[in-house]
C-alpha positions as CSV (number, residue, x, y, z in Angstrom):
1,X,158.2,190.2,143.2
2,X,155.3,192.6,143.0
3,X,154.1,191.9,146.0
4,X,157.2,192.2,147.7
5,X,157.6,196.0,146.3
6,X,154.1,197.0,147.3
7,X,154.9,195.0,150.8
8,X,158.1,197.5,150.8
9,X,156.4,200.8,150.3
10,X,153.6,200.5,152.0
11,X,155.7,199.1,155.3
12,X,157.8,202.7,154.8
13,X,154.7,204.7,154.1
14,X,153.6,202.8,157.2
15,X,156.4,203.8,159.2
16,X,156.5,207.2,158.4
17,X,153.1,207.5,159.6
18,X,153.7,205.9,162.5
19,X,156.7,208.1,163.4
20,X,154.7,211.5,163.0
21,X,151.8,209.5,165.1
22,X,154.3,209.1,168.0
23,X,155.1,212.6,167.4
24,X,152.0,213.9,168.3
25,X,151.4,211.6,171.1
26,X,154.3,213.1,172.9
27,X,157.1,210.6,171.8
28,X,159.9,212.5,170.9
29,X,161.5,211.7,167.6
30,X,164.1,209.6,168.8
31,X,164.8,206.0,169.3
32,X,161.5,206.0,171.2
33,X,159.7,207.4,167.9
34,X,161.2,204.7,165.9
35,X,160.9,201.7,168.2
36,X,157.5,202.5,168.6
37,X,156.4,203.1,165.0
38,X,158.3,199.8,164.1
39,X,156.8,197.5,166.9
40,X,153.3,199.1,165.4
41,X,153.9,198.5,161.7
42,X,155.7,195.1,162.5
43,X,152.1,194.1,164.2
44,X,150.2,195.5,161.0
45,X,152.9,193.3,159.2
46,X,152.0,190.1,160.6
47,X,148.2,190.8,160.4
48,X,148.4,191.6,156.6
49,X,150.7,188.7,156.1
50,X,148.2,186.4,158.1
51,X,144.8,187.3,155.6
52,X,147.4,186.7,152.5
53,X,148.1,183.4,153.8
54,X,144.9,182.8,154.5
55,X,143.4,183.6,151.4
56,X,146.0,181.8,149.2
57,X,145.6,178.7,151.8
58,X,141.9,179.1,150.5
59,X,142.7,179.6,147.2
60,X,144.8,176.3,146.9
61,X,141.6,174.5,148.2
62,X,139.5,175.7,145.7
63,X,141.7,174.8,143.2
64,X,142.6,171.2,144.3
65,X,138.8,170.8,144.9
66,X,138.7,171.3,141.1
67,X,141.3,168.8,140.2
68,X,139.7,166.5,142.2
69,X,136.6,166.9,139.9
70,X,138.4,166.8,137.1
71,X,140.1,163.7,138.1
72,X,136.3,162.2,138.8
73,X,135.0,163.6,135.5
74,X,138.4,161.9,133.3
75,X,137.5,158.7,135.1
76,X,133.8,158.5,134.6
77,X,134.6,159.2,130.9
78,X,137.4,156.6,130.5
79,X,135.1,153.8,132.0
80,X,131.8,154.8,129.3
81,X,134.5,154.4,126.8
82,X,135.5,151.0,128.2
83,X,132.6,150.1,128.6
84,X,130.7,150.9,125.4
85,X,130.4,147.4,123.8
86,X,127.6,146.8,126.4
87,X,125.5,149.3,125.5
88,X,124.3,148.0,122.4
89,X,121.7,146.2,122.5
90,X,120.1,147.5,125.6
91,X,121.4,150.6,127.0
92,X,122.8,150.6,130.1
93,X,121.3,153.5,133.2
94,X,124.2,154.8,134.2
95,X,123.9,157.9,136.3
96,X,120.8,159.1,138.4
97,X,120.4,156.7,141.1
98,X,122.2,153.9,139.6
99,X,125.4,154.2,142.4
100,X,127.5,152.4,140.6
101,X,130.3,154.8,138.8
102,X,131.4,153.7,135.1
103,X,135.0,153.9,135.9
104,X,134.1,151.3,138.8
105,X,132.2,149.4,136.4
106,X,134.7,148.8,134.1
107,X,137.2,147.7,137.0
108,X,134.2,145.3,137.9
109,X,133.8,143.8,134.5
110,X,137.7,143.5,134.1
111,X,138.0,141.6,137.2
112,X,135.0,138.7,136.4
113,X,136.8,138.9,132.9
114,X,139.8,137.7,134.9
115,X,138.8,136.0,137.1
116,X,135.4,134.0,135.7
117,X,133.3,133.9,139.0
118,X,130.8,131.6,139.0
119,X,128.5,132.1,141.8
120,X,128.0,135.8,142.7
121,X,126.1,137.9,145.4
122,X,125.3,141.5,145.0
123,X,124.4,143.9,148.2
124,X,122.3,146.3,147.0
125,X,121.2,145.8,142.8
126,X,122.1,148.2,140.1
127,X,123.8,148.7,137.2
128,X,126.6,146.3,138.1
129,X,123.3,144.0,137.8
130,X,122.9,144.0,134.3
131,X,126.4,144.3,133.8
132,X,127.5,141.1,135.8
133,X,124.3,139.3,133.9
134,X,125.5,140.1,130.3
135,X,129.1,138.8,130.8
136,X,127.6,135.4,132.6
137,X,125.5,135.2,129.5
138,X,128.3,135.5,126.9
139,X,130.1,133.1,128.9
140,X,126.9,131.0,129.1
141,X,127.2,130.0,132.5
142,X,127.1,131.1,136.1
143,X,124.4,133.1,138.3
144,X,124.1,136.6,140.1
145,X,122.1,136.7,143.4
146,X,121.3,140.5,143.8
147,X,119.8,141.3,147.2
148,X,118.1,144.5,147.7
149,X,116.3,145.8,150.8
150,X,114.4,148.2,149.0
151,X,111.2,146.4,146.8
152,X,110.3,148.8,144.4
153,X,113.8,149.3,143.6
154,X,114.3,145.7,143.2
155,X,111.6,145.3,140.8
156,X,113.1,148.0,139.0
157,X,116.3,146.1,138.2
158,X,113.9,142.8,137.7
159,X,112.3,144.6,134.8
160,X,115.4,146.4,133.4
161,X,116.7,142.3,133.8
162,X,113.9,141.1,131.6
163,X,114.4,143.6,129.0
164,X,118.0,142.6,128.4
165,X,117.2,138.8,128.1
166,X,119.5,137.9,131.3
167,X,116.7,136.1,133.5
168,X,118.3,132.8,133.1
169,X,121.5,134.2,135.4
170,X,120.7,136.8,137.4
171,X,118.0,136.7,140.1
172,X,117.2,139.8,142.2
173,X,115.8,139.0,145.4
174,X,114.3,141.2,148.1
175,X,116.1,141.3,151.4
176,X,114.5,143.8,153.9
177,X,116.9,145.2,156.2
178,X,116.3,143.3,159.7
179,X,118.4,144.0,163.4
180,X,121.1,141.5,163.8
181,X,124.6,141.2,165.8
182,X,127.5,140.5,164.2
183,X,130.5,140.6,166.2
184,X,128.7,141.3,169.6
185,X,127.4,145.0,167.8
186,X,124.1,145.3,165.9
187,X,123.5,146.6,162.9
188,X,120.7,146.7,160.1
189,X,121.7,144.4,157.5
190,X,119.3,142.0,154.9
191,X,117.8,139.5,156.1
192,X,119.2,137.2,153.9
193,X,116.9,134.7,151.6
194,X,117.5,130.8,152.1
195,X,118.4,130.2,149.1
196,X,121.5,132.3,149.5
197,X,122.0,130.8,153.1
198,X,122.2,127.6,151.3
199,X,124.8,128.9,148.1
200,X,128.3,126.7,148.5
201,X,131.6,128.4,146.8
202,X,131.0,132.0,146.4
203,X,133.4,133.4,144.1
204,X,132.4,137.1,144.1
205,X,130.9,139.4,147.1
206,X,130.0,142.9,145.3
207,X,129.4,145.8,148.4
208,X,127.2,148.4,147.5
209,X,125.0,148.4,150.0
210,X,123.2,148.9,152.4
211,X,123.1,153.0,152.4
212,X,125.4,154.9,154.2
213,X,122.5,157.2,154.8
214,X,120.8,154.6,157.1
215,X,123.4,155.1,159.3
216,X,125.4,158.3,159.1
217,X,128.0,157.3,162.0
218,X,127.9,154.1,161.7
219,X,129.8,151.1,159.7
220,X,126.6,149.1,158.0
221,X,128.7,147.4,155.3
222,X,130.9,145.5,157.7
223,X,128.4,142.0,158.3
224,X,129.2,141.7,154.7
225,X,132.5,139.5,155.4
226,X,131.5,138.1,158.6
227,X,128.1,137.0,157.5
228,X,129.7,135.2,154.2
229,X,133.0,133.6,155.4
230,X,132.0,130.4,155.5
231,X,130.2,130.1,152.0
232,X,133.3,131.8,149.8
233,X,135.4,129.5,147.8
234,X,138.5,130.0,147.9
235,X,139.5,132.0,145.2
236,X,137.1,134.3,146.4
237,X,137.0,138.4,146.1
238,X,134.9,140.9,147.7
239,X,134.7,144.0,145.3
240,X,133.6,147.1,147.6
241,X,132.5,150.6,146.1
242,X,132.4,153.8,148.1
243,X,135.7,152.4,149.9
244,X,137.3,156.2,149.9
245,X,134.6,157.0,152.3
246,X,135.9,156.8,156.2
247,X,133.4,154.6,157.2
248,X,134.2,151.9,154.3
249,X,138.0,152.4,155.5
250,X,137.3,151.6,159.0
251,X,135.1,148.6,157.7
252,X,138.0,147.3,155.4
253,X,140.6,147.7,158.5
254,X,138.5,145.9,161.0
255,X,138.2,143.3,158.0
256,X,142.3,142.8,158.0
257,X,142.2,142.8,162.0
258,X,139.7,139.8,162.0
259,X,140.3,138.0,159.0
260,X,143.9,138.3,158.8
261,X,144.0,135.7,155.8
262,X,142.7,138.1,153.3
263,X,144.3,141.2,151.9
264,X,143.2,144.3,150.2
265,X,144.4,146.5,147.6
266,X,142.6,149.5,146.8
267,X,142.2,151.1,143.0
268,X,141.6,154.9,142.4
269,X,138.1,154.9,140.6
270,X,135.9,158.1,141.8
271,X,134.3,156.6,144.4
272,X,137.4,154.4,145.1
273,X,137.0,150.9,145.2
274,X,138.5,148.2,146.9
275,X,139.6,144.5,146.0
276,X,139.7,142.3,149.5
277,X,140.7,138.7,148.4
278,X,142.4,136.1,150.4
279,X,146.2,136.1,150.8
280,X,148.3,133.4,148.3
């Protein structure tokens, strides 16, 4: 309403101006005068009204650029909370340059709670590492298979593995990225170590790797299906993080295109995750 009464008064200061402009310009004060001064302060009009829009457009951006955040922050809070049992006995490194997200942790620790995979592989290890290893311990059965392409990052998780007791179900395994094709394209993927080749009945697929980084334009998580269909159960899930990211969205939609048995249902963590599982 403000606005609107400043808008007012300056348009009639504005025009008032205008007229005595076109006055001394040789208009006469007539219908010319007026039509003049009108078409001029219609046109400064539209140019204030443009930068007002503009900046309130800008405006809303900044503020739903915060709620995003917000939204982000809420969620990484409720999943510590959910997740706080674990963190007794050894604490768990959330944060840093463990990827994984604690709101998409606890999503990944209520879906093995669920659904009690047996045999797991992990692309690219972590936090989910020692996660996945303390529930297959409390259960007192079943084995993780983490591949990472990165060895010093590897032995990282090995160590943070030992520390918690969990050696007896989880094995982290180095898998340097190598060329291969998959699907007539090539991508850098892990080479893959035969004693993962030979696994039978893979209940769980967790996707967290490789990078993004390694290639900016590109889809590297997609041989992750492809190069496992044949060794999944057949209750089994995939679990992939980072799925709000375009390139994870055209991975997932190439997925339903080829594999038209399995279906996907995506859950609003921070990064966003996604649940691909075959259909019923």
């Amino acid at each position: 309403m403000v606005r609107s009464i400043l808008f007012g008064l300056a348009a009639g200061v504005a025009v008032a101006l205008l007229t005595k402009l076109a006055s001394l310009l040789g208009v006469s004060a007539g219908p010319a005068a007026v039509i003049l001064a009108l078409t001029m302060g219609l046109g400064l009009a539209h140019r204030w009204k443009t930068q007002h829009f503009r900046a309130m457009g800008e405006g809303f951006q900044q503020v739903s650029h915060k709620l995003g955040q917000l939204h982000d922050h809420v969620s990484e809070a409720q999943g510590l909370a959910q997740l706080t049992r674990f963190n007794d006995a050894y604490p768990l490194p959330f944060g840093g340059g463990w990827a994984l997200t604690a709101d998409a942790a606890a999503l990944l620790v209520r879906e093995i709670a669920l659904n009690r995979p047996r045999t797991i592989v992990e692309l690219g290890s972590g936090v989910s590492t020692q996660l996945i290893g303390r529930m297959l311990k409390e259960a007192g059965e079943g084995k993780l298979y983490s591949l990472d392409h990165e060895a010093g990052w590897a032995d990282q998780t090995r160590r943070h593995i030992q520390a918690s007791g969990l050696g007896d179900y989880v094995e982290v395994l180095d898998a340097p990225l190598a060329t291969q094709q998959f699907n007539g394209q090539e991508y850098n993927w892990y080479r893959v170590p035969e004693r993962v080749r030979q696994l039978e009945n893979i209940d769980l697929v967790i996707i967290d790797g490789p990078p993004q980084s390694l290639a900016p334009q590109g889809t590297p998580r997609y041989p992750a299906l492809p190069a496992f269909i044949k060794q999944l159960s057949p209750r089994a899930m995939l679990y992939i993080d980072d799925a709000k990211r375009p390139q994870e969205q055209e991975t997932i939609a190439a997925w339903l295109r080829e594999f038209p048995q399995f279906e996907s249902r995506m859950h609003d963590t921070a990064p966003g995750t996604c649940i691909f599982r075959r259909k019923p």
